[in-house]
N, C-alpha and C positions, 0 to 999 in steps of 0.2 A: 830189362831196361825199357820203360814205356819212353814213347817219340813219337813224334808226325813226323810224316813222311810224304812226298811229291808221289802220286798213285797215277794220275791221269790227269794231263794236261788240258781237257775236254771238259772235264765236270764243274761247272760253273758255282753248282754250290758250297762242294765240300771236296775240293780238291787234295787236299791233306787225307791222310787215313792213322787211325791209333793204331800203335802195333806193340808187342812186349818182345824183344831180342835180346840176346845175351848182351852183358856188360863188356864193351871192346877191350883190348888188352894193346896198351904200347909196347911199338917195336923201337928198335935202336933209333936214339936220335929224337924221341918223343915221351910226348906225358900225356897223361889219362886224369880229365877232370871230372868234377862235380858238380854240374849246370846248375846255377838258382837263378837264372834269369839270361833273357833275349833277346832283344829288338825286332820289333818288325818291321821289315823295309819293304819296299816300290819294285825293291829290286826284286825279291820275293814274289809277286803278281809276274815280274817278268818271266821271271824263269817259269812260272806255273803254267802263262797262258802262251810259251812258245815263244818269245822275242828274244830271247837270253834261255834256250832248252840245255838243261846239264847233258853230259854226254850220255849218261846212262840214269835209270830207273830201276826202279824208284833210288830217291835218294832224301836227306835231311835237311832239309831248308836252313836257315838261321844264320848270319854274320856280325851280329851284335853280342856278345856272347862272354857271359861273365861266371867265373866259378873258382872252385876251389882244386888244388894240385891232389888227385887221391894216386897217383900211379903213377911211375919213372922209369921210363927203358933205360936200357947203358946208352953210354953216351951221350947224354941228357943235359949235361951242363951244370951248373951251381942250382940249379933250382930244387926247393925242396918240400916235401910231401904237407899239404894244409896252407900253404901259399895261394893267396888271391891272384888271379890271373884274368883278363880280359883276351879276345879273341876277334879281331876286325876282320873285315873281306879280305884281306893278304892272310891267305893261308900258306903258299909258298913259291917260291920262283927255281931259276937254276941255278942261281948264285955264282957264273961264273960268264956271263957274259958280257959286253961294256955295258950295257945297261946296270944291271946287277953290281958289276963292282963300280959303278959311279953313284950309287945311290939312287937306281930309279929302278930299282926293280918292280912297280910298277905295271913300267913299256915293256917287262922282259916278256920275247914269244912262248916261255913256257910257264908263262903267270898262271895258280890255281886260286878260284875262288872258293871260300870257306864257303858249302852248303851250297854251292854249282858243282866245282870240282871234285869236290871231298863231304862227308855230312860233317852239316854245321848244327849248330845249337836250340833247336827245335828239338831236346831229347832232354835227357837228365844224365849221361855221359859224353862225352865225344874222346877222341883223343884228336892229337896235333903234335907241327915239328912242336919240338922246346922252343926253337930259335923265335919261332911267332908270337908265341906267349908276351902279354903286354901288362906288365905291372900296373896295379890299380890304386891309385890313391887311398887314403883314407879318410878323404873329404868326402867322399861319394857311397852312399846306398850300393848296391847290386843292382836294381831298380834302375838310379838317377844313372849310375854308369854305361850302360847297355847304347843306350843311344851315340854315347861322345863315341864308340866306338866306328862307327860308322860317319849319321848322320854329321857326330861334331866334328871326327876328323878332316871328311870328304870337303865338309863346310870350311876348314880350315883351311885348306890346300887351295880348294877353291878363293879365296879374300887374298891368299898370297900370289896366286896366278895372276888377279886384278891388276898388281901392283898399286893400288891406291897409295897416296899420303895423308895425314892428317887434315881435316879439312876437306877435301875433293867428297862430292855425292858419288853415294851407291845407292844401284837401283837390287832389287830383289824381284826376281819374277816365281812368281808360285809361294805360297807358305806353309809348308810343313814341317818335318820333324828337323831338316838341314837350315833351313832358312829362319826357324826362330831360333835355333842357335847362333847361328852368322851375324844375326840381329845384336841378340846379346853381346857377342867377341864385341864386333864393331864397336858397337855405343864406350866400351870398357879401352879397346887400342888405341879407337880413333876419335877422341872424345870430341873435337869439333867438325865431325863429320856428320851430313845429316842422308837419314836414311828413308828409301824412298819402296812402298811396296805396292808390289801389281797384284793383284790375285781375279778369278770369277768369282770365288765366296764373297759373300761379305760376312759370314761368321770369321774366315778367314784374315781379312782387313780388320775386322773391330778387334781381333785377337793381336794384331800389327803394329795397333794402335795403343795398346792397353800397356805392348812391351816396350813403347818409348821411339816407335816411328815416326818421323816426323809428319807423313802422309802417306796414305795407301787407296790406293784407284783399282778402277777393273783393267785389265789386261791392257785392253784396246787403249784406257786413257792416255792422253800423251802428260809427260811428266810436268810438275810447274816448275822442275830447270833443267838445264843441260845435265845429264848424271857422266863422270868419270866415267864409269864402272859400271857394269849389270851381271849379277849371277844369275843364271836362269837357272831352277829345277824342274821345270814340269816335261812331259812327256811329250809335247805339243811342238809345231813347226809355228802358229800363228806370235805366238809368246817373241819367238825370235827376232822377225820381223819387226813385229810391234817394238820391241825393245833397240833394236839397231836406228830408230829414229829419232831415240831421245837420250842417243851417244852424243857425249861432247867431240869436236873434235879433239883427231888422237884417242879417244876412249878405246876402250875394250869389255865386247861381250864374251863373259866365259860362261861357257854351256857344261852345266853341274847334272848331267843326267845318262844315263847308259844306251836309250835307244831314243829315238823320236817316231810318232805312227803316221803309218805312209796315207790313213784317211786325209791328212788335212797338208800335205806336201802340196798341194795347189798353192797354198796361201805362201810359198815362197816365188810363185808366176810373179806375186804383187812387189816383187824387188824392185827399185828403181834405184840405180846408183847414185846419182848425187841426191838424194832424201838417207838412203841408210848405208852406202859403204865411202861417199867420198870424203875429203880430209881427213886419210888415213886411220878410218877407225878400222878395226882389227876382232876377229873371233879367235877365239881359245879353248878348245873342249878339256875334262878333265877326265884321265882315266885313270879309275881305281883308286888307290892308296898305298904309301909305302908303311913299315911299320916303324918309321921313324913318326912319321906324320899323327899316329895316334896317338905315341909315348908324346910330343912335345905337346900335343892340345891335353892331352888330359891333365899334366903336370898347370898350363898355363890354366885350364878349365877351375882348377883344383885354389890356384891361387885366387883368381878373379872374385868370390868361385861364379860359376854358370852352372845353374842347378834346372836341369829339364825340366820342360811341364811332361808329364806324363799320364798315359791312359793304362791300366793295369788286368791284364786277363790272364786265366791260367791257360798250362799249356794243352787243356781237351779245348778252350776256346779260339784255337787259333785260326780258324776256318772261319770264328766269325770278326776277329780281329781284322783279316786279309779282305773279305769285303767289307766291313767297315769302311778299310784304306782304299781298295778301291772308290768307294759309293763317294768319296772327299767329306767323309765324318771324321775329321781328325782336330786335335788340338793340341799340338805339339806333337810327342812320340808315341807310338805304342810299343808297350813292354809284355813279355810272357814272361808271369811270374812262376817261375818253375819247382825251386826248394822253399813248401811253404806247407 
């Protein structure tokens, strides 16, 4: 089984290493796929350069992850050999705690990430529970699908944490593989809603623009209205800031991202209560996803449809996919195209 694999958290250029390992074999309770494609995430650079470190090493990157059913343990459930299957960052919980059985497993304390916790789909096999396995439309490529995995669901949860209405502005801070999806939901749920994008790039904004933004600014700009809502993705503390000023009030910022870097934690000195937290505006972080949350977006993705833009590399290029993402060369999603 050829994979990349997390080698050295240190190595700046080529963090990933190819390696040939035998083909994993499912135990009870799991299935053994066939990877033809993978998304690549933010989250990915996380765990590589230490902000999000997997528990152990090396391990297999990947939580976008789409393939084919070739291997069934017992106890495996109805699913059956040659089945398309998708694979999101819930790779699995404890399933017995209140969290878990209210539907947030999620917040559960023994949440694993696919390709933190477990190797994820940076390979051409993986195995996983049955139970996570996410039925894949067949509106969607293996390609187009990789991303809703993630970026579309995360993006999902996050528009629903907002609680927007029809009409009410949302703002978007950062634009990449999550936020030109969110873009597209929105324009499609909330038809008279208009949407409002921050980015630094301006290949970024003109890309904001093209999808039917109503306006997109640099970061620092202040909005031309009061926005409901702001989803933030970027890594950044200044972004937040910036964004809690051009809260209506009552609005609410939700923070769509896993860590924030303590370089620029200054830029929250620049608080001033009544400019960005008074008349009750409110933050909201989002963690994770359930795998409810990926089967309902990809179903509603599937109708809409919301078809990604995507960037396509095989899977020896994914060292240079991961700096690309880093370098902010992106435009829409990047996918490792694996069974080809």
């Amino acid at each position: 089984m050829q994979l990349s694999r997390i080698v050295d958290l240190n190595h700046e250029l080529a963090p990933l290493e190819k390696v040939n390992l035998p083909v994993p074999e499912p135990g009870a309770g799991e299935i053994l796929i066939r990877i033809s494609a993978c998304g690549v995430c933010h989250t990915e650079l996380d765990e590589i350069e230490g902000r999000l470190p997997p528990g152990r090493l090396p391990i297999i990157p990947g939580h976008q992850v789409v393939g084919r059913v070739k291997g069934v343990g017992p106890g495996s459930g109805t699913i059956k050999i040659g089945e398309r299957v998708g694979v999101s960052w819930f790779y699995s919980a404890c399933g017995v705690c209140q969290n878990c059985l209210s539907g947030k497993e999620n917040l559960c304390r023994q949440f694993k990430g696919t390709g933190r916790d477990a190797h994820g789909g940076y390979a051409e096999y993986m195995v996983l529970p049955a139970s996570s396995a996410i039925p894949i439309p067949e509106a969607f490529t293996d390609i187009q699908a990789a991303p809703h995995l993630c970026a579309g669901a995360i993006g999902y949860r996050s528009v629903r944490l907002t609680g927007i209405k029809d009409g009410q502005a949302l703002g978007l801070t950062g634009f990449g593989a999550s936020a030109h999806l969110v873009l597209k939901l929105v324009r499609w749920q909330y038809p008279k809603s208009e949407v409002f994008v921050f980015s630094r790039s301006q290949a970024e904004r003109d890309f904001a623009l093209e999808l039917g933004a109503t306006w997109a600014g640099d970061t620092s700009d202040d909005s031309p209205c009061e926005l409901q809502a702001v989803i933030d993705t970027t890594p950044a503390w200044k972004p937040v800031v910036e964004a809690l000023k051009n809260l209506a009030p009552g609005g609410r910022l939700v923070i769509n991202a896993i860590r924030k870097e303590q370089r620029d934690k200054d830029y929250l000195m620049n608080l001033d209560y009544p400019a960005h937290f008074w008349m009750e505006k409110e933050i909201k972080s989002v963690a994770n996803v359930t795998r409810q949350d990926a089967v309902e977006f990809l179903q509603l993705a599937a109708r809409i449809p919301i078809i990604p833009e995507v960037q396509v590399y095989d899977l020896e290029d994914a060292n240079q996919a991961l700096l690309e993402l880093k370098d902010r060369k992106i435009r829409g999603a990047k996918v490792l195209n694996i069974l080809h």
